[in-house]
N, C-alpha and C positions, 0 to 999 in steps of 0.2 A: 495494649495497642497492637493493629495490625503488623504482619510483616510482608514486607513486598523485596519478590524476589526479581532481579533483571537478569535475564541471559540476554549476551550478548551486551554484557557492559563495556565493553573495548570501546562502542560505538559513543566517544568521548562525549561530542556536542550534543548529540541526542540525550544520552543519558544526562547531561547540565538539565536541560531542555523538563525531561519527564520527572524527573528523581527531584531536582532543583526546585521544580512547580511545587510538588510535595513537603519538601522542605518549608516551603513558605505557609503552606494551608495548615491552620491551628488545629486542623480535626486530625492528619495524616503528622506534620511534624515530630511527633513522639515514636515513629515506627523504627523498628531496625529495616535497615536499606542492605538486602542481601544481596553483594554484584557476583557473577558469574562471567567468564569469558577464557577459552580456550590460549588466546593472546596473554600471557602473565604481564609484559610492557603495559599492554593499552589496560589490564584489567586494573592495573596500580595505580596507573594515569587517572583513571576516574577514580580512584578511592579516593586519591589528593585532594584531586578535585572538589569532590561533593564533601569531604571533612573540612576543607576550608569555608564553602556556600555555609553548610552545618553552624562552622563553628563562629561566622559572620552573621550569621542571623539569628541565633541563640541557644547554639549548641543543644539542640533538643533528641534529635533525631543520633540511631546508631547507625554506624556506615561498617558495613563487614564486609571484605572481600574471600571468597572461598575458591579453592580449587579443586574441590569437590561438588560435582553441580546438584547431585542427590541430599550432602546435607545442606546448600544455598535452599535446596528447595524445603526442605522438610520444614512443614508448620505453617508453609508461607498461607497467607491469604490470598495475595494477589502474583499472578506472577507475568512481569512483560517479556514479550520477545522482541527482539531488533536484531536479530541474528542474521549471518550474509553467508552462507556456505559456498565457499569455495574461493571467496573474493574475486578483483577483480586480476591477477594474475594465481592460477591459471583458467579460471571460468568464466569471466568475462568475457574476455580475452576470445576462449574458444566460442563461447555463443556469438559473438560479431563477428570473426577470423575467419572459421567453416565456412557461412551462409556466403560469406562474401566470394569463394568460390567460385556459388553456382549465379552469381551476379544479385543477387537476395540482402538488401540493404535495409537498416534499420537506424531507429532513432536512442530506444532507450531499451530496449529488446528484456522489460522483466517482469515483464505481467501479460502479454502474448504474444505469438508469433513464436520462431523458432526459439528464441531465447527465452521467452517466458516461459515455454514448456518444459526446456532442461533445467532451466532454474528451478520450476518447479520439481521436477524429479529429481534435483540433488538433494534440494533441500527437505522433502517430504520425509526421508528416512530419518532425519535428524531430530523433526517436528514429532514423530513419532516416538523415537528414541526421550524425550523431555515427556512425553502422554503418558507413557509406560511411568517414569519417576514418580510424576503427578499422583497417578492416581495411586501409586504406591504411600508416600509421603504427604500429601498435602490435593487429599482428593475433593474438599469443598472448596480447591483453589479456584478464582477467576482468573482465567487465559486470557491475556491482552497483547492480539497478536498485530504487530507493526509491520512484520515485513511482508515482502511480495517476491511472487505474485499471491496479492491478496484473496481472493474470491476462492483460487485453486487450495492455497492452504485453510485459509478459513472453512470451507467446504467439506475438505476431505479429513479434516480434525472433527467435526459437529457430525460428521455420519459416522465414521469409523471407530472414533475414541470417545471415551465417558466424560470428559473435558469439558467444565463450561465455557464455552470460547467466544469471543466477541471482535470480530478484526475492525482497524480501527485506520484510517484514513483525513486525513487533514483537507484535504481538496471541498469536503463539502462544507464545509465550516465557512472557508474563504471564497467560493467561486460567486455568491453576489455579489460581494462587497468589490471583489478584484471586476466584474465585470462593468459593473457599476462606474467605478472609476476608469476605466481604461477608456468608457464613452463621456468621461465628464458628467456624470449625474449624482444627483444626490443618496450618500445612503442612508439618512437618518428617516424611521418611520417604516423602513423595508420589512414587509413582511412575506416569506417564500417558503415553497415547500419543493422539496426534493427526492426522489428516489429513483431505484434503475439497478445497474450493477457496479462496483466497485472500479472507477475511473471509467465508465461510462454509466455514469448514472444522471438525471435529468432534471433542470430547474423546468418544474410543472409550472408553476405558478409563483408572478414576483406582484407584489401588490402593494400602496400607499394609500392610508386610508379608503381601500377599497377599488383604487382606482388601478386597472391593467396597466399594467407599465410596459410589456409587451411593445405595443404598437410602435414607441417611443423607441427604445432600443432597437428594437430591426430597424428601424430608418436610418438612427446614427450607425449603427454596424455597417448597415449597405455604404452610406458613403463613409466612411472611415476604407472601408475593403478599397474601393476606387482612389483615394488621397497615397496609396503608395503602400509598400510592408512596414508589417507589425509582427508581434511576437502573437498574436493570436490569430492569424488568420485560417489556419485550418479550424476550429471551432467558431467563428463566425461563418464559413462557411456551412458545415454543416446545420446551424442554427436557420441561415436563410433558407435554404436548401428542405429539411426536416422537419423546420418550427421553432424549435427549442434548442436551448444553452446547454452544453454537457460538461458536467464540471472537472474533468482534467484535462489537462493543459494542451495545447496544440503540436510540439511535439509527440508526445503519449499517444495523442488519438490520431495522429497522420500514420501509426503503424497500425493501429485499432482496424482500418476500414482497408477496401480496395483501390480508394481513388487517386492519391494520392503522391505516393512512393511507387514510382512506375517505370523499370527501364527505360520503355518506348518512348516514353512522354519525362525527358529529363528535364524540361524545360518546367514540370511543376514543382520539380525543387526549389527552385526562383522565384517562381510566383507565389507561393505560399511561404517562401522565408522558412524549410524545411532544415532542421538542423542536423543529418545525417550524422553518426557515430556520434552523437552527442552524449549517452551516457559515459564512452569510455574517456572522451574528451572528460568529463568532468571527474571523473576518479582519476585519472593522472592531475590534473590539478589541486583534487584534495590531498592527495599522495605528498606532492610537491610545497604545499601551505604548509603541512601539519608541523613541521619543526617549528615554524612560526608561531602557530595556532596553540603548539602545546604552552609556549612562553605563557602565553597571557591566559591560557587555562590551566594550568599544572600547576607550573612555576611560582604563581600569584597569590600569595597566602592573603591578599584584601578580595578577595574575588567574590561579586555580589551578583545577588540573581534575581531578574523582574519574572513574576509569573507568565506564563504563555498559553496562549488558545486551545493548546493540544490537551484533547479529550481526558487523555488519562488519568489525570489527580482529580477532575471534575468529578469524573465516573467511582471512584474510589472514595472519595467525600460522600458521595450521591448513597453510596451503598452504606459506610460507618456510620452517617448521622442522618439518615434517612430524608433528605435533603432533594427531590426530586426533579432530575434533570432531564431533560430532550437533547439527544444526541442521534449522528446519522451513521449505525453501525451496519457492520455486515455478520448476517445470520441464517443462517436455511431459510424459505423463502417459506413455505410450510402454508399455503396460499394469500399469504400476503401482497401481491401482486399476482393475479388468478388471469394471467396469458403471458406470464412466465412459468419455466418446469416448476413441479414442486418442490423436485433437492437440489433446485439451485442454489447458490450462494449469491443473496440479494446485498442491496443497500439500501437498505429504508427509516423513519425513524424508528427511535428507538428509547420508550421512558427508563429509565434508570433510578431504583430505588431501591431500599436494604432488602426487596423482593428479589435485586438483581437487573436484567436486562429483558424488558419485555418490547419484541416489534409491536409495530403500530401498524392497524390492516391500511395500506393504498390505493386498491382498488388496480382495476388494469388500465395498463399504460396506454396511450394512443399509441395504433396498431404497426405506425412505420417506426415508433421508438422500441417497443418490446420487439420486432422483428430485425432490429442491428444489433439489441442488446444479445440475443437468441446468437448471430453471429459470432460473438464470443464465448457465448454460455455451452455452445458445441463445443469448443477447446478445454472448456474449464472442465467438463464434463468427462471426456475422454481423456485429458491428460489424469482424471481419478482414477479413472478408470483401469489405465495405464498399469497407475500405480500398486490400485488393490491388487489386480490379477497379474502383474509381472511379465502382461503379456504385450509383445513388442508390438503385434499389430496395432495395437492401442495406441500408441505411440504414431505410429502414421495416420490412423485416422486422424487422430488430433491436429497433425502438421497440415494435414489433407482438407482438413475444413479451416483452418483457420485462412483468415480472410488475405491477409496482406500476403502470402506464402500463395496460397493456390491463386490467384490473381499474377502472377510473378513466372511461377514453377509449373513444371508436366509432371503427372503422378508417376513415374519415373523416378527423376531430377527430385522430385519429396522425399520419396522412399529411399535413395541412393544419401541425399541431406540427411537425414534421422540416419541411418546408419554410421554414416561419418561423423555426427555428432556426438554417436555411442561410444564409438570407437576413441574419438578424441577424450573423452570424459573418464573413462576408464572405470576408475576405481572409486569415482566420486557418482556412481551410480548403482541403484541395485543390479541384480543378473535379471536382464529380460528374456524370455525364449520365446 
């Protein structure tokens, strides 16, 4: 039987979540579950955890916790990441604190914009650091990478490291179905296709027995947008606005674009029900639950688990028993969407079978979608860049083109930000020159 290795098993609920779905699937249940996690507290916390799911649904599965990440990995077949470098004190912290500054506000600041990109570069040495093991250890391993910012990590592991890597995003799985309901329509019969780049990537086409549903939807969007705020109103906007639905969430994408998050114009915080500092709002929250949280996940020796939508144990089944699955991963783009770059990091489908993970060609995008996508694929691109050559100018290009930052800041005010950013981060960065 497989074994599947998690870094980053501190990440309690998640790991329930991925590990747990496994536990139930009759093809993966007999695997040893190898946890990993710098945190020794949280990395025990889940071993509890997942020995009880285990031992509540028929004790199949081996639950090993190691503090050695080289032998967690060594043998593994599969291995996930959920790793968060640096948390959110002192790195969160600092990617929303600095920017705030130079009057530079954000929403969820970890897949672009100023935070995205140091996220990015804290994290990439670490990603590297697990490549190195990989392919030391366990080099026909599958790479199942969760965190973000996705595209950046995903991307710059698939050009630089021998790693089969596959990033892995929940947003496209749910955004018909969520968009569906938020207008009162029905989703049974939905048939859609999707791609683009990772939390901005595009519902192309939603169809019912053949019939465009399209039409239908922008008209209940338009007046839903008029009847007062909602939690999606920046992604109906841009939908009436561009054509199309982009499947992450309206927070995400109000930092994604320039329209938006605007000193001058503080008045469209209001109007679009804009959640400002909403990712640190929510880690002091989950901070604050988890004594709670841990009761009824730790503590609970009855503790039972329902299967869940998230790709991973699908993808994993897909590959052991050759069982073939459509999923919406992110991969080099390798002309799969041929008016995107080539060594972008897309998100398209993607069949999955004991072949592994093979994209699906999509052809190109309508031209004002691949041209926003392009908007962030500069950042994704040069924060690699960054990263390969250690060269700081890299670093400001990136902050320089990215949208919601140069929209906001004078290249100046950029350059003086990335510094200050550098500077705050320290140690939890490579040496750039």
């Amino acid at each position: 039987m497989p074994k599947i290795a998690f870094l980053g098993a501190g990440s309690t609920v998640f790991a329930k979540n991925i590990l747990g779905d496994c536990l139930l699937s009759p093809v993966l249940r007999d695997s040893e579950f190898a946890l990993y996690d710098i945190d020794l507290q949280r990395l025990h916390d889940s071993e509890r955890m997942l020995n009880a799911i285990n031992a509540n649904s028929g004790n199949y599965g081996k639950i090993v916790a190691y503090i050695d990440r080289k032998e967690a990995l060594r043998g593994a077949d599969y291995v996930i990441n959920a790793v968060q470098v640096g948390g959110y004190e002192p790195c969160t912290v600092i990617d929303f604190e600095v920017p705030k500054k130079y009057g530079l506000r954000q929403t969820i600041g970890d897949t672009l914009g100023i935070g995205g990109i140091f996220r990015a570069l804290r994290t990439l040495p670490v990603l590297f650091d697990f490549a190195r093991d990989i392919e030391e250890v366990c080099p026909d391993a599958w790479f199942l990478n969760y965190t973000n910012p996705m595209a950046i990590l995903t991307g710059a592991l698939l050009r630089y490291t021998g790693v089969k890597t596959v990033g892995l995003c929940h947003s496209v799985q749910v955004c018909a179905s969520h968009l569906l309901r938020s207008l009162e329509m029905q989703e049974e019969g939905v048939q859609w296709t999707i791609a683009g780049i990772n939390h901005m990537a595009w519902l192309l086409e939603i169809t019912r027995s053949g019939e465009d549903l399209y039409p239908e939807i922008k008209k209940r969007a338009a007046e839903k947008q008029k009847q007062g705020k909602h939690h999606d109103m920046v992604r109906f906007e841009i939908m009436l606005r561009f054509g199309y639905y982009v499947t992450e969430s309206s927070e995400h994408n109000a930092e994604y674009l320039p329209y938006f998050i605007k000193s001058q114009f503080p008045e469209l915080i209001e109007r679009f029900n804009i959640p400002l500092d909403e990712y640190p709002r929510r880690c002091v929250n989950q901070i604050k639950g988890w004594e709670k949280m841990r009761q009824s996940l730790v503590e609970n020796p009855n503790l039972s688990h329902s299967r869940t939508s998230e790709y991973g144990s699908y993808i994993m089944e897909a590959m052991e028993a050759d069982q073939p699955i459509k999923i919406g991963g992110n991969v080099l783009n390798r002309g799969m969407i041929p008016n995107l770059p080539y060594e972008a990091c897309v998100e398209v489908p993607c069949l999955v079978d004991s072949g592994g993970v093979s994209p699906c060609y999509v052809g190109k995008l309508p031209p004002q979608l691949a041209a926003l996508n392009m908007t962030n694929i500069n950042v994704h691109l040069l924060t690699i860049e960054a990263f390969a050559t250690l060269k700081k100018e890299h670093i400001y290009h990136a902050a320089l083109l990215d949208p919601h930052t140069s929209s906001e800041l004078t290249i100046d005010q950029i350059v003086q930000l990335c510094d200050d950013m550098i500077d705050a981060h320290g140690d939890w960065l490579p040496r750039f020159r």
